[in-house]
C-alpha positions, 0 to 999 in steps of 0.5 A: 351769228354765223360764228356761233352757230359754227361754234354751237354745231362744233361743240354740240355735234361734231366734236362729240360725234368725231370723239365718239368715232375715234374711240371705236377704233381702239381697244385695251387688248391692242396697242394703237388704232385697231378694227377689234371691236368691229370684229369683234362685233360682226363675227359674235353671235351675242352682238350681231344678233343683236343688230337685227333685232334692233333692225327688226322691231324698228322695221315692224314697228314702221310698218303697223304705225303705217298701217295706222296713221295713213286710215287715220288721216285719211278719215280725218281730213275727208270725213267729218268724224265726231270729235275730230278736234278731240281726237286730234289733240289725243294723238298729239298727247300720245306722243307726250309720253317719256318712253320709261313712263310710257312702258311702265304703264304698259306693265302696270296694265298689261304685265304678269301682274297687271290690272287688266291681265288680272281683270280679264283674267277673272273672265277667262281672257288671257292677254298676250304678253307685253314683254319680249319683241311683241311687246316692245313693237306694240308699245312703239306701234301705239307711241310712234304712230301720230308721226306718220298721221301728223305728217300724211294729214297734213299733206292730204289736207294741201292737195289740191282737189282737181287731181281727184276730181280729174281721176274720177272724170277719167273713171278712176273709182275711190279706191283706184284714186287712193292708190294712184293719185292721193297716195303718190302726191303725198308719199314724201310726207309718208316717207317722212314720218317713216323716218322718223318712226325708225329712227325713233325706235332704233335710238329708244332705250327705255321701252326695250330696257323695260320690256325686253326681258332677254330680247337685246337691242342696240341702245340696250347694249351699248348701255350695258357696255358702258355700265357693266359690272366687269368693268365696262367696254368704252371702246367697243359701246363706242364702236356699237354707237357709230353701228346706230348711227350709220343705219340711221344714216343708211335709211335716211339716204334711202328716204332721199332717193325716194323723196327725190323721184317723187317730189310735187309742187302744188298750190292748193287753191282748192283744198279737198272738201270733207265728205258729211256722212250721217248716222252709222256711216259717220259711226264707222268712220270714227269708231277707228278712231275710238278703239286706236287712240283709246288704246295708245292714250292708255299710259297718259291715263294710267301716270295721271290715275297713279299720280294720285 
């Protein structure tokens, strides 16, 4: 068994990874191993630049899915918010949709020519557009945000009560306990789900290829060196790919130094108990959830409607 996971991880992972960093140091216009593309990379605007709209809109798009998913679990795991088991299925169906199918429902509903640019148009409304560095972060924003509420509910859901309960008895009000004792004990989750929205939208391709519209990122140009028209630049989308791959790299270190200043071990024998909220109480606490994953259920919507 061990032989063949050996054998499985050579295949699969390593011969493929080595084989792509072997031929980012060579190049047609020099003779053996060479750092060309590397300088070539560093030292052109058109390719650099390219990097830190990558590591922008990743980063953007890390923080509004934070934004989003912390309330949202917190809401769902404390409150007894209307149809929570619904909302919860919803979310992890937003996740189900294919980055291609998901930006071209995005463009059927909010492009130049879209049903709901057109709608609102009628009523005086001019939508933001969907297309550029906006567009693309909130297409990753509304896709990406069920990792963050995926990993934190969890979490949140383990905590052992008496923390809480302790903070409060030392006179910690509700918010004051958010932020010292919730929000630490679960920060490796945070970190987690964090991650993986980054690197997710680093590695996407089809959501900037469809919305871009002259805002280049990496997946983007290292499709383009590979399939150019001119002829290609195996060499040089090569050394691009390995660019990717150390700045996922990069941040899951940091994730690990994170995560290993704050790491707890709990068992949770007394799971936190959700709040019963009545009447327009309970309302506020679900409509978050009415106006996000309305909106982020949108493209599931939209391929079902069009299939037909």
């Amino acid at each position: 068994t061990r032989l063949l996971v050996l054998l499985l991880l050579v295949v699969f992972l390593i011969y493929p990874f080595s084989s792509l960093i072997y031929q980012s140091f060579f190049s047609t216009r020099a003779s053996g191993a060479t750092l060309l593309n590397y300088k070539d990379f560093f030292s052109l605007p058109y390719y650099y630049k390219t990097l830190f709209n990558s590591l922008s809109v990743s980063l953007i798009a890390t923080l509004t899915a934070l934004v989003i998913g912390l309330p949202l679990a917190y809401l769902m795991t404390r409150y007894n918010v209307w149809g929570k088991n619904i909302f919860h299925v919803l979310i992890i169906m937003s996740l189900m949709s294919p980055p291609f199918i998901g930006a071209y429902s995005w463009i059927l509903l909010f492009g130049r020519s879209g049903f709901l640019t057109k709608l609102l148009a009628k009523i005086g409304v001019i939508v933001p557009t969907v297309y550029g560095r906006g567009g693309i972060v909130m297409v990753f924003t509304l896709m990406l945000y069920p990792y963050i509420y995926l990993y934190v509910s969890g979490a949140m859901s383990s905590i052992d009560k008496s923390l809480e309960e302790a903070a409060e008895n030392l006179g910690s009000n509700k918010i004051r306990r958010i932020f010292t004792v919730t929000l630490p004990v679960v920060l490796p989750s945070i970190a987690s789900g964090a991650v993986v929205v980054f690197m997710t939208a680093l590695a996407d391709f089809g959501t900037p290829m469809l919305l871009g519209e002259g805002f280049k990122v990496l997946p983007v140009m290292i499709y383009e060196e590979y399939m150019s028209e001119m002829g290609g630049n195996a060499n040089l989308a090569s050394a691009i790919s390995v660019i990717v791959v150390l700045c996922s790299s990069l941040v899951l270190f940091l994730q690990k130094m994170i995560v290993a200043k704050r790491n707890y071990v709990m068992t949770s024998m007394r799971p936190p108990e959700v709040i019963k909220l009545k009447g327009f109480k309970r309302f506020l606490a679900t409509l978050p959830f009415f106006i996000v994953v309305g909106v982020s259920i949108l493209p599931q919507v939209v391929v079902i409607i069009t299939s037909f």
